[in-house]
C-alpha positions in Angstrom: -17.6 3.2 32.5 -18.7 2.1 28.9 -16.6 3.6 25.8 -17.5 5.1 23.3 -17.0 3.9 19.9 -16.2 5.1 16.1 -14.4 3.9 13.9 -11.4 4.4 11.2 -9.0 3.3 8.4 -6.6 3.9 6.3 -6.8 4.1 2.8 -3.9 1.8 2.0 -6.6 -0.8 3.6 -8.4 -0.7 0.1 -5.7 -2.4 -2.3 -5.1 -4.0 -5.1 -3.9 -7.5 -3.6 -0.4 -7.3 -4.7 1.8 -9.1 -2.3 5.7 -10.8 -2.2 4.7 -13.2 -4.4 3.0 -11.8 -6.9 1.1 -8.8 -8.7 -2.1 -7.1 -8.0 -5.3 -8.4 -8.5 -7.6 -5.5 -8.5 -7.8 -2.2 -10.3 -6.7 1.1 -8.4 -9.3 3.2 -6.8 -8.6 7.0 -7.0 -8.1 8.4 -3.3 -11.4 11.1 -3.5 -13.3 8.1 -4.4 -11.9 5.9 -1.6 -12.8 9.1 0.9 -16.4 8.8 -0.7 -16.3 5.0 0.5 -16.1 5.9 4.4 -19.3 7.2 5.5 -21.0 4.4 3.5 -18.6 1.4 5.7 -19.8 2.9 8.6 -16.8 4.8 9.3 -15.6 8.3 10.4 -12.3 8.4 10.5 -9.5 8.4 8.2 -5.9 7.4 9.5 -2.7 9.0 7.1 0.6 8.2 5.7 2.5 11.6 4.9 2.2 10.9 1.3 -0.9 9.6 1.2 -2.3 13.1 1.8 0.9 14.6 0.0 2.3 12.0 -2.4 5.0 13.8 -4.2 6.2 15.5 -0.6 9.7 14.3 -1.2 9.8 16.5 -4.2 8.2 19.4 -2.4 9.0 22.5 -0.2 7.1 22.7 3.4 4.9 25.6 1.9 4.1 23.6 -1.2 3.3 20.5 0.9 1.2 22.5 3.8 -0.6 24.2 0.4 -1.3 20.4 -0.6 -2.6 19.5 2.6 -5.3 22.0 2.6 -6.8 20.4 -0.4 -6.9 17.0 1.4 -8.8 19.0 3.9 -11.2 20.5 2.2 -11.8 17.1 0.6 -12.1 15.9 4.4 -14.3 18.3 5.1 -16.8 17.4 1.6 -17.2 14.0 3.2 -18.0 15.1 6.8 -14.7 12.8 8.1 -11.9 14.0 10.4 -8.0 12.9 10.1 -7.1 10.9 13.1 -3.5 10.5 12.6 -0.6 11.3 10.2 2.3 9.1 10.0 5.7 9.2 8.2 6.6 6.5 6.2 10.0 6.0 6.5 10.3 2.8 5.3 9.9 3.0 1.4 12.3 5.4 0.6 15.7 4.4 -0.9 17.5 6.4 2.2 16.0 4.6 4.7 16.9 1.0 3.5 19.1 0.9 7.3 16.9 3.0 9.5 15.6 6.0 9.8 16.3 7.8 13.3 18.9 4.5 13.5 20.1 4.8 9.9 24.5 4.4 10.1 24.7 7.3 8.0 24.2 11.0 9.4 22.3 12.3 5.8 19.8 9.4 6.0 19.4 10.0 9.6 19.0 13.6 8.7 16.5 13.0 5.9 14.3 10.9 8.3 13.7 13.7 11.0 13.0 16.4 8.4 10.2 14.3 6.6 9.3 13.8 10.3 8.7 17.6 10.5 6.8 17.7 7.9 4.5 15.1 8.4 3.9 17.2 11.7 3.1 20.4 9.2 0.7 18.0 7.4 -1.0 16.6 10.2 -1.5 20.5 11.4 -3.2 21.5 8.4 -5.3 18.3 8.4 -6.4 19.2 12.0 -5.1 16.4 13.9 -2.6 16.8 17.0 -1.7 13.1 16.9 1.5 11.9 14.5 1.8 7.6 14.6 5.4 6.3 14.5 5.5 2.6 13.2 9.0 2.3 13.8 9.4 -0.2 10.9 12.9 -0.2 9.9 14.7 0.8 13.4 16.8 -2.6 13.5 18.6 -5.1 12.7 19.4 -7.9 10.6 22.2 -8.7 12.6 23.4 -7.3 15.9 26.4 -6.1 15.4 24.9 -3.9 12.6 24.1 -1.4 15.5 24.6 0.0 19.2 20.9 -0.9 20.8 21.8 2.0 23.8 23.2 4.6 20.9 19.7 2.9 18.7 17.5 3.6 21.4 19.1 7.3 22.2 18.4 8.3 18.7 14.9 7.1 18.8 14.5 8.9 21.7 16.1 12.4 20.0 13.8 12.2 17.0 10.9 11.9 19.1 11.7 14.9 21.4 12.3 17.0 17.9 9.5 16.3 17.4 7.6 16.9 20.2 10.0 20.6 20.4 8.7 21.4 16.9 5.4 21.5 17.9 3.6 21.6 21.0 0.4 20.6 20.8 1.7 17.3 19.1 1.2 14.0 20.6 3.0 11.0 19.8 2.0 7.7 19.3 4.2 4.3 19.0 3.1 1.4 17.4 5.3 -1.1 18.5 5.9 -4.6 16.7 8.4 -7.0 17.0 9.9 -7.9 13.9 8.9 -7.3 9.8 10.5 -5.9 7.8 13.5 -5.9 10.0 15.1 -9.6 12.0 14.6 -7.1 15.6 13.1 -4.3 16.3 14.3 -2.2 19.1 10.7 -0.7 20.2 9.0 -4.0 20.1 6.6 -3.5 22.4 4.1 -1.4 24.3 6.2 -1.5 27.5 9.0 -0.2 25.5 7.2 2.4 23.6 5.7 3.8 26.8 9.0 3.9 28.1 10.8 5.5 25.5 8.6 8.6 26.4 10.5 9.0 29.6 13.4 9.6 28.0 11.8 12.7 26.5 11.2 16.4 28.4 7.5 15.5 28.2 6.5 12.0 28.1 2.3 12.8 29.2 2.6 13.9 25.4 4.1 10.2 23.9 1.7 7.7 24.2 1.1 4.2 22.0 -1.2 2.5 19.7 -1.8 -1.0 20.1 -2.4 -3.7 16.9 -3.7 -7.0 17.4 -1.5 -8.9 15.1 2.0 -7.1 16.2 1.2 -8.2 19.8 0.6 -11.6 18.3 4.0 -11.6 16.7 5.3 -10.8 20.0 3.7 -13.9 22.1 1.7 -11.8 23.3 -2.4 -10.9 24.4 -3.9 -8.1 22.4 -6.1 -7.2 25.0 -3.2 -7.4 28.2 -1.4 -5.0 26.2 -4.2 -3.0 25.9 -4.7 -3.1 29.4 -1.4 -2.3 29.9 -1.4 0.9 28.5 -4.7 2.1 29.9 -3.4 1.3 33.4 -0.7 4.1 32.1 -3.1 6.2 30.3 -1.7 5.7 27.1 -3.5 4.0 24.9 -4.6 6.5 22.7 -5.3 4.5 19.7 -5.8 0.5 18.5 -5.4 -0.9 15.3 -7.5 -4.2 15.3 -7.2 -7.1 13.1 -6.9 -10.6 13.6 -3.6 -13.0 13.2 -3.3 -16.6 12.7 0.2 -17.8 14.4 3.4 -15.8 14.5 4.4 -15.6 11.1 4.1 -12.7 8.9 2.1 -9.6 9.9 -1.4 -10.9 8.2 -3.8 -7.9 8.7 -6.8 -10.3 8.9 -10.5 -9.1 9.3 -11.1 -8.7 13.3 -12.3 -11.7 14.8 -11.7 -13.8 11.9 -9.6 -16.2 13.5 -10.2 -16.5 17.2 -13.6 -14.9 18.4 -12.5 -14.8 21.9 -9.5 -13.2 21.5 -11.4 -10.2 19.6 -14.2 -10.7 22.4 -11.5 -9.6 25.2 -10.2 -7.1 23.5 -14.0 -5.4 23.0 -14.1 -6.5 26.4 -11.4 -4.5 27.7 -11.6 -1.4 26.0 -15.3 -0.6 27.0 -15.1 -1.6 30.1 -12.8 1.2 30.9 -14.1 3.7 29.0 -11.9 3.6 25.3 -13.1 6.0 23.5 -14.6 9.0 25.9 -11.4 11.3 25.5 -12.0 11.0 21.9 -10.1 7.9 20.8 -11.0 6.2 18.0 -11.1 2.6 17.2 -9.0 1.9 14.4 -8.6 -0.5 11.7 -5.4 -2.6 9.7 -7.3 -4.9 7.6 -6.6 -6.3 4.3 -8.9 -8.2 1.8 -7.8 -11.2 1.0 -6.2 -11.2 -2.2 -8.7 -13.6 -3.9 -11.2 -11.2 -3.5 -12.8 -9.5 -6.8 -13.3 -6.0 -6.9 -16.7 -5.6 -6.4 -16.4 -7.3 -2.5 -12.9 -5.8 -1.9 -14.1 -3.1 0.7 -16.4 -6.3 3.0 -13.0 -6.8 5.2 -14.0 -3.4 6.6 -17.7 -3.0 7.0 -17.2 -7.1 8.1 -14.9 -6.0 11.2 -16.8 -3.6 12.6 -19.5 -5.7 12.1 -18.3 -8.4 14.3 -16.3 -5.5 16.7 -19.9 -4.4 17.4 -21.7 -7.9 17.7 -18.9 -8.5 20.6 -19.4 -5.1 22.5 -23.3 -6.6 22.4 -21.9 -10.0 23.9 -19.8 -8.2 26.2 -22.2 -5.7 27.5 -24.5 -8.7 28.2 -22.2 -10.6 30.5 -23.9 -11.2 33.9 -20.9 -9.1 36.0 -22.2 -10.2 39.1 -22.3 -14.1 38.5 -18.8 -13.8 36.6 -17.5 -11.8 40.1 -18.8 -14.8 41.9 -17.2 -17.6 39.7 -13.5 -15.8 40.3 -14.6 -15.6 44.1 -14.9 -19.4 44.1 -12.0 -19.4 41.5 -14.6 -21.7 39.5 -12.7 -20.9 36.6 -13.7 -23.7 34.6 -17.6 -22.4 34.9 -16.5 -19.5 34.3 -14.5 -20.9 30.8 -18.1 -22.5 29.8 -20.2 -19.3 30.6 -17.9 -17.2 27.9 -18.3 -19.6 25.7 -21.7 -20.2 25.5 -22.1 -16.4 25.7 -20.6 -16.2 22.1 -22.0 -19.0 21.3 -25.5 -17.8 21.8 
């Protein structure tokens, strides 16, 4: 069965180039305009940070922030886009320097799941059911630091809080291995996935997959993918390209290895991504030497090259590729992929 296809981003995915080693490059583009950007890149969808629909939440009651919300809806709803996700970002805030659900102290810990709750309120009012957790500072830099069972038990506590508080919620883990943190202690899909069976209701906690965090992890983007749709859980990707395991790059999809990005089209059409409603998302970043003018091509360039692979992919002779693995003619069938991206 062939998916079905749109697309989405976040607006953190149009920056100003800052990085570790030095400042940014580009001027700030205010967030209505950045909305206005969307339809024009081809794209529908609009993935959330808590504060990037509410930035001052922190400083906010849960009426003030759901009142805040409903202008980023209406603003939604000017533009003709829909929220796909909201996610907490737990990882900027002074209190969550050691964790968030694993944080040592019980305040911090406590501060974590409330902003949790009300990144559920936000995501409500935006009118998305599905809340992302990038679980970016649950580690360590040393082992010690931590209990991995205790870790993993309060993990799995904030996520069923969660899930109590409201439920037509659905949750999805993006896993990654490492960065910021030395370990992570959901660093993978077959974590995430089961994590959710340590909740009351684990049809409702699902994952999202990015290309470049199952890089860092040795691993194939599109196996992982496969992975979860052989659970039914992949309910969202993030797709960008990676070159090595080093630091979490965000590269333009396909930018590094066109095959990789090929099997991953590859996988998710051929069973049917996209016909419950999923979207296919984007983590991109410009490169930093990038002038303003030509800052937003990363995006419109990705799904560019996302869509010139489903083309390759739907074009595949099935039946002579079912033949070659018959035989187990697997170096034929290595040429014929090649050459069909090759053209």
């Amino acid at each position: 069965m062939a998916g079905t296809f749109r697309f989405s981003f976040g607006p953190w995915n149009i920056h100003e180039g800052a990085d570790p080693f030095g400042p940014k490059v580009r001027e700030s583009i205010d967030f209505n305009k950045k909305l206005g950007m969307y339809k024009k890149l081809g794209f529908d969808g609009v993935q959330f940070h808590d504060d990037d629909a509410v930035p001052n939440m922190n400083e906010l009651t849960p009426k003030q922030i759901i009142a805040e919300a409903k202008k980023v809806k209406n603003k939604l709803d000017e533009h003709g886009l829909i929220a796909e996700f909201v996610a907490p970002r737990l990882w900027e805030d002074p209190r969550t320097v050691d964790g968030g659900y694993t944080n040592n102290d019980a305040a911090n810990r406590k501060y974590a799941l409330e902003r949790s709750l009300r990144t559920i309120d936000i995501a409500k009012t935006l009118g998305t059911r599905n809340i992302v957790l990038w679980l970016a500072r649950e580690g360590t830099y040393i082992r010690e630091a931590k209990d991995s069972v205790w870790a993993t038990e309060k993990i799995a506590e904030a996520v069923q809080l969660m899930l109590d508080y409201d439920p037509k919620i659905r949750i999805m883990i993006e896993s990654k291995p490492n960065e910021p943190m030395d370990h992570t202690y959901i660093p993978t899909i077959g974590h995430a996935i089961a994590l959710g069976m340590l909740t009351t209701d684990p049809s409702r906690v699902g994952c999202l997959i990015e290309s470049a965090h199952a890089l860092l992890a040795g691993l194939d983007p599109s196996d992982e993918m496969g992975y979860a749709m052989a659970h039914n859980k992949l309910w969202s990707v993030h797709l960008n390209d990676q070159n090595g395991l080093k630091f979490d790059q965000d590269k333009s999809f396909g930018s590094v290895d066109l095959r990789r990005a090929l099997n991953q089209v590859r996988i998710l059409d051929e069973h049917g991504f996209g016909n419950n409603g999923e979207w296919v998302g984007l983590d991109v970043k410009a490169m930093r030497t990038q002038k303003d003018n030509v800052a937003c091509k990363h995006l419109s360039n990705s799904r560019t090259i996302f869509l010139k692979l489903l083309e390759i992919s739907r074009g595949l002779d099935q039946k002579k590729m079912a033949k070659l693995r018959a035989a187990r003619d697997y170096e034929e069938l290595d040429l014929y992929i090649m050459e069909s991206i090759l053209g």
